[in-house]
C-alpha positions in Angstrom: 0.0 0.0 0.0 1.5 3.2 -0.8 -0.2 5.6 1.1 0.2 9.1 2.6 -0.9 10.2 6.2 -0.6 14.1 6.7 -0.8 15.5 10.4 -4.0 17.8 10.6 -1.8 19.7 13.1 1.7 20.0 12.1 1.7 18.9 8.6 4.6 16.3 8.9 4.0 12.9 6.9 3.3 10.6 9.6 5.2 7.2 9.5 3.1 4.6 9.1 5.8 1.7 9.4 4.2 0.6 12.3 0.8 0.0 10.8 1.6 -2.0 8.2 -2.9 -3.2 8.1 -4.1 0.7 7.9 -7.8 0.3 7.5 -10.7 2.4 8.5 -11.5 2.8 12.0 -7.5 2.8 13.5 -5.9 5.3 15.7 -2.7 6.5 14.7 -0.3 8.5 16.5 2.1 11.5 14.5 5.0 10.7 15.7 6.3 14.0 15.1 3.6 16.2 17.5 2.0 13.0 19.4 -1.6 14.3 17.8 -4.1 10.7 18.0 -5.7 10.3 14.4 -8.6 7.7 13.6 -8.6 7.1 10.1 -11.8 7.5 8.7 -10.9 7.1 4.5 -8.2 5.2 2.8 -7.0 6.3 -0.6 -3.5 7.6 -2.0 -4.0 10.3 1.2 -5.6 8.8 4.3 -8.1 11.2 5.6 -8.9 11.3 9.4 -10.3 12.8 12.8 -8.6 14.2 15.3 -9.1 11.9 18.4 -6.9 13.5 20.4 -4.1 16.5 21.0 -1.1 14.5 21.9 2.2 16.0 23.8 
């Protein structure tokens, strides 16, 4: 899957190496700002919600 995960909050690609199943419903973590993410749509950019503000 070659996907792209931009942080709503400090527009760093998020590295998803560490969710190597993305789907729909997951929490992700920037780990550049510590902002939680559930990803709500899959696609060449994966758009989510923020769940929470992180750090």
């Amino acid at each position: 899957m070659n996907t792209k995960l931009i942080c709503p909050e400090c527009k760093n690609e998020v590295d998803l190496v560490k969710y190597p199943n993305l789907a729909v419903g997951m929490v992700v973590e920037c780990n550049h700002c510590g902002m939680t993410l559930a990803v709500k749509e899959l696609g060449p950019e994966v758009k989510t919600e923020i769940v929470d503000e992180g750090k």
